[in-house]
C-alpha positions in Angstrom: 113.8 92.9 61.7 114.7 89.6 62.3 117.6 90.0 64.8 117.0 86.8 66.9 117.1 84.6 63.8 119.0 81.2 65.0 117.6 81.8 68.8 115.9 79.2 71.1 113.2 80.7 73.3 111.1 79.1 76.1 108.2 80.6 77.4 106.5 79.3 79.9 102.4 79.6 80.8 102.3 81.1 77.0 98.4 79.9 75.9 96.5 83.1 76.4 97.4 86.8 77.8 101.4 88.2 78.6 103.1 84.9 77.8 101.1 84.5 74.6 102.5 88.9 74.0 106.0 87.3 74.8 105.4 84.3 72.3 104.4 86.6 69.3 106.9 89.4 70.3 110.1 86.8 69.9 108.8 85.2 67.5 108.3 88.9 65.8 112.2 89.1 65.9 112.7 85.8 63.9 113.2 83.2 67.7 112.3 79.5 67.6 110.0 80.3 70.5 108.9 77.0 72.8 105.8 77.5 74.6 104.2 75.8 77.2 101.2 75.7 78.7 98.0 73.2 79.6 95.6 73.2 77.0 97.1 72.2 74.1 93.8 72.6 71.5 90.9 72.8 73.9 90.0 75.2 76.7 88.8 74.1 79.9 88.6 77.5 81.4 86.1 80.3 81.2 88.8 82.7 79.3 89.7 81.3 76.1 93.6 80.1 75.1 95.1 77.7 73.9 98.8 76.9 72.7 97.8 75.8 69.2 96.2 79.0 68.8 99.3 80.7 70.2 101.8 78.8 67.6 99.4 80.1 64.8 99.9 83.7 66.2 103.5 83.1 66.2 103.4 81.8 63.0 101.9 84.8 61.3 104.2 86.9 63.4 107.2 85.3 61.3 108.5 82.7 63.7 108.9 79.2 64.2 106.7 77.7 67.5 106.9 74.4 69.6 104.1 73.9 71.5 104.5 71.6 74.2 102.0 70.5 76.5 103.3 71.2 80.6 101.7 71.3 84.0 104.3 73.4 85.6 103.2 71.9 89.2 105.1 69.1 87.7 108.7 68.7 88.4 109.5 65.8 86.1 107.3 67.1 83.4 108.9 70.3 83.4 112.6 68.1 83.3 111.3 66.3 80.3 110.6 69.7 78.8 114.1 70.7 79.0 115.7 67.4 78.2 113.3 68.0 74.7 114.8 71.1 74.2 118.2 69.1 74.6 117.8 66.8 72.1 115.9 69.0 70.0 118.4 72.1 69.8 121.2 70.2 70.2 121.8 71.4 74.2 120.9 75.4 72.6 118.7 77.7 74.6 119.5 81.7 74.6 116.3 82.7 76.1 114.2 81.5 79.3 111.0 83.7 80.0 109.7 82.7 83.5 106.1 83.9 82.6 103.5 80.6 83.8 101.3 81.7 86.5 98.2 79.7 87.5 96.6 82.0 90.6 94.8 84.7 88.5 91.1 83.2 89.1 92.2 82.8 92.6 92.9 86.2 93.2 90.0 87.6 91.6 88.1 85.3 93.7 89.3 86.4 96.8 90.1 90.4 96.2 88.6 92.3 98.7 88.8 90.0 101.1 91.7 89.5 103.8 93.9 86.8 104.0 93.0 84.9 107.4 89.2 84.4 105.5 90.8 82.4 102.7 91.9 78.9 102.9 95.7 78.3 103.4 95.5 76.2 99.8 95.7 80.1 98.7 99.0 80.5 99.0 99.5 77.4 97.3 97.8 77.9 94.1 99.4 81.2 93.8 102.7 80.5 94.6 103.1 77.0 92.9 102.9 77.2 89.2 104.6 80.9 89.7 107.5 81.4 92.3 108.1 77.6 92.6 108.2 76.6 88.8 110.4 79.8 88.1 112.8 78.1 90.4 112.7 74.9 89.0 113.0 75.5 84.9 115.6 78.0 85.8 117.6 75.6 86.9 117.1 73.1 84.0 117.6 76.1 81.8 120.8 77.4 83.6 122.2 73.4 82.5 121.9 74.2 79.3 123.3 77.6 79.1 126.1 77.4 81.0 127.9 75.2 79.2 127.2 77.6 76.0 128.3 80.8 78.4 125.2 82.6 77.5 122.1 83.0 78.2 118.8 85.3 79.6 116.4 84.5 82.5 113.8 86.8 82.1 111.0 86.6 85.0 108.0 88.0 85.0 106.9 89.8 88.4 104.8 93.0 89.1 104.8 96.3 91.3 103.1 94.1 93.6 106.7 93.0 95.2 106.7 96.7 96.1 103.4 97.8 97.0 99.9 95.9 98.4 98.0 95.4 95.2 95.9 91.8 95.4 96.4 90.5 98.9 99.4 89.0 101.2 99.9 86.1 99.4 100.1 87.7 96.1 102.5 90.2 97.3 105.1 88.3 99.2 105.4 85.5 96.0 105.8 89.1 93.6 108.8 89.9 96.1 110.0 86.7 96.1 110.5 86.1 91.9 112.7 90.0 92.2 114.7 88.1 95.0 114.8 85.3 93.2 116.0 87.1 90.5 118.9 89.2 91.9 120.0 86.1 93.4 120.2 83.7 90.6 122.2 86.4 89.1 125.3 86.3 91.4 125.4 82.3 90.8 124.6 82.8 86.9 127.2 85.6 86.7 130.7 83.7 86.2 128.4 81.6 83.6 127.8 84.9 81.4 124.0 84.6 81.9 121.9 87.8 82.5 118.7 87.1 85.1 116.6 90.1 85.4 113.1 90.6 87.3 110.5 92.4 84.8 107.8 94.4 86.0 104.9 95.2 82.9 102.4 98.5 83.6 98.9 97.5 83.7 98.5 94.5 81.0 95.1 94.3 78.9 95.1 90.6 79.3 91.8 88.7 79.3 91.7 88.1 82.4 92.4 92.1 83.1 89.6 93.1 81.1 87.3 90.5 82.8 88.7 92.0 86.5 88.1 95.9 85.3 84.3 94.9 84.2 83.9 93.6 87.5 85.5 96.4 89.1 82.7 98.5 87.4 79.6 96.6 88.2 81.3 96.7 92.3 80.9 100.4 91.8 84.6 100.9 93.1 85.3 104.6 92.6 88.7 104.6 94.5 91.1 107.2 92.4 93.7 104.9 92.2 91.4 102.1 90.4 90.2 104.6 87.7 93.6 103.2 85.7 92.3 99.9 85.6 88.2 100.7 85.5 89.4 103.1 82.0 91.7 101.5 80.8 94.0 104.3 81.0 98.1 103.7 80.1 97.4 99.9 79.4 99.8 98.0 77.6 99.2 95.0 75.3 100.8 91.7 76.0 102.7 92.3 72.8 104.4 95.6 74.3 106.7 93.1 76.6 107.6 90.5 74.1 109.2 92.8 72.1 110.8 94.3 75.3 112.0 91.4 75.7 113.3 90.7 72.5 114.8 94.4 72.0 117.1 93.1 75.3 118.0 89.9 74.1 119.6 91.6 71.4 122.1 93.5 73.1 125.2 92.8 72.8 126.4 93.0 76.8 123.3 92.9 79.2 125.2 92.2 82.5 124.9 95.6 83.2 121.2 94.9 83.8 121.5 91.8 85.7 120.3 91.1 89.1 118.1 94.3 88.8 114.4 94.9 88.4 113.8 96.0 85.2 110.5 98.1 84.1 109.0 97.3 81.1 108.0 100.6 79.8 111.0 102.3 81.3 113.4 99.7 79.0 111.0 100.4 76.0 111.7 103.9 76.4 115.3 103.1 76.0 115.4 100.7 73.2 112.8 103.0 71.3 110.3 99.8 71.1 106.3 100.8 70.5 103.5 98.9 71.7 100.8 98.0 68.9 99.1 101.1 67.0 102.4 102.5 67.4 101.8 103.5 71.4 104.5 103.7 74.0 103.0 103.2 77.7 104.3 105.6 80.2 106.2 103.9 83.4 103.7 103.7 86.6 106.3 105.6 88.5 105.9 107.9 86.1 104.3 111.7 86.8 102.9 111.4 83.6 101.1 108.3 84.9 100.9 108.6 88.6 99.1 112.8 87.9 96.0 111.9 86.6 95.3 108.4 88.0 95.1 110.7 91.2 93.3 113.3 89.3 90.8 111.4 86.3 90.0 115.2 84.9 93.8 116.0 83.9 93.8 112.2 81.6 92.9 114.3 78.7 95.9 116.7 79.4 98.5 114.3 80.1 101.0 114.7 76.9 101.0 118.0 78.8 102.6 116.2 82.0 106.4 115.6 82.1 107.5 112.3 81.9 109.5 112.9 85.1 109.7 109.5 87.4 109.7 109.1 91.0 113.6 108.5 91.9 113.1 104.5 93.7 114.3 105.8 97.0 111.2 108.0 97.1 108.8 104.9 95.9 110.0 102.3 98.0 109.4 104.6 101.2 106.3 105.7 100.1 105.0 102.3 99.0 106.0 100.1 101.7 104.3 101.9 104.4 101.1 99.8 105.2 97.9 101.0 103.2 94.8 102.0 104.0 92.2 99.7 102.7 
């Protein structure tokens, strides 16, 4: 159904894995999606993705796609972008997906290894193009939307604002973008703009599959990698696009504003199915969390209740400090 026919979109970092999902899922519902990314027809990197080849996947999915060629560690570039949108849209944009993220080959370079053995540059190329862009298109994008009175921030985080997943670095920017989120929501509020944090399960990306392969040949058998090393409960890239576009079709979202919002928890919700018709469990889930801790009970989990951990419960338990 095309229910976001007549709707400006921006997603940002959209040439290959999630933001490419988000592209094709709004562009599912009928959007004008803009997408931004680096490589506009060519790859330089080792995983392939490009935003040409996103527009075409779009295209086929029924929308209309803008790509536009950004390096988000560029303030003025990602100005320009918006005054485009401007001009182009005539001041319109109902939909800004924080998504661009440039510190995935960092971290796999440097898992399993603690902080004060990397170079301080880390924290840079992780939190750059990814907490620090957020920031900056959302306030280009806020311009525009206030002065329609409507609009949705959507930005993209991960459990690991809640719990030690990929190192120090990674962790404290994953925090930052669900701070920055509740935050931008009290300003955005009197403006009628939702801003929401989203969290995604486990993502099939390419660069997911190419971390679990790695994961196998390092012969990690820790019980609570077996998720990603099996690909068990993975979603698609697609499955949070059309979260994403089953929310921006709501007709009052402030209730959800300022909040974390879980992906497979707000499918559940809006009855939206990943591809193959598959809905992901949460990864607070008992459903989830029962045999990631057990591998022998994967085959039995239909059998589990879908019963999730009340927050109160996972933030205590999560915070405390690992063991590595």
């Amino acid at each position: 159904m095309k229910n976001l026919q007549g709707k400006v979109a921006l997603v940002t970092g959209a040439t290959r894995g999630i933001g490419k999902g988000i592209a094709i899922g709004l562009g599912e519902a009928g959007a004008t999606v803009y997408i931004t990314g680096r490589s506009l027809n060519t790859s330089d990197n080792s995983i392939s993705g490009t935003l040409l080849a996103t527009q075409q996947a779009v295209i086929e999915a029924g929308g209309l796609c803008i790509p536009v060629q950004v390096d988000h560690s560029d303030d003025e570039q990602i100005r320009l972008l918006f005054e485009r949108i401007k001009t182009e849209q005539n001041g319109q944009l109902d939909i800004l997906v924080n998504n661009v993220f440039s510190g995935v080959k960092a971290i796999a370079d440097a898992y399993g290894q603690p902080f004060w053995q990397q170079e301080p540059i880390l924290w840079d190329t992780i939190n750059n193009v990814g907490l620090r862009s957020h920031y900056i298109a959302s306030i280009f994008a806020a311009r525009l939307m206030s002065s329609r009175q409507q609009g949705l921030i959507c930005t993209i985080s991960s459990w690991g604002g809640l719990s030690y997943i990929f190192g120090a670095a990674y962790g404290v920017g994953k925090a930052a973008c669900d701070r920055l989120a509740a935050d931008m929501a009290i300003e955005l509020k009197p403006d009628n703009i939702t801003s929401v944090s989203l969290w995604p399960g486990i993502v099939g990306t390419e660069q997911m599959f190419k971390f679990a392969e790695n994961m196998k040949i390092q012969d990690q058998q820790k019980p609570q990698n077996s998720a990603i090393q099996e690909h068990y409960n993975w979603e698609t890239p697609l499955f949070t696009g059309r979260v994403i576009a089953a929310l921006a079709q709501q007709q009052d979202t402030m209730n959800l504003t300022g909040k974390v919002q879980i992906v497979a928890e707000l499918a559940q919700r809006y009855q939206i199915v990943d591809e193959e018709g598959k809905r992901p469990v949460s990864l607070r889930s008992m459903r989830f969390i029962v045999p990631s801790a057990i591998p022998a009970f994967k085959k039995y989990a239909w059998l589990i209740p879908d019963f999730k951990i009340p927050w109160f419960i996972l933030q205590w338990t999560m915070l405390q400090s690992p063991k590595i």
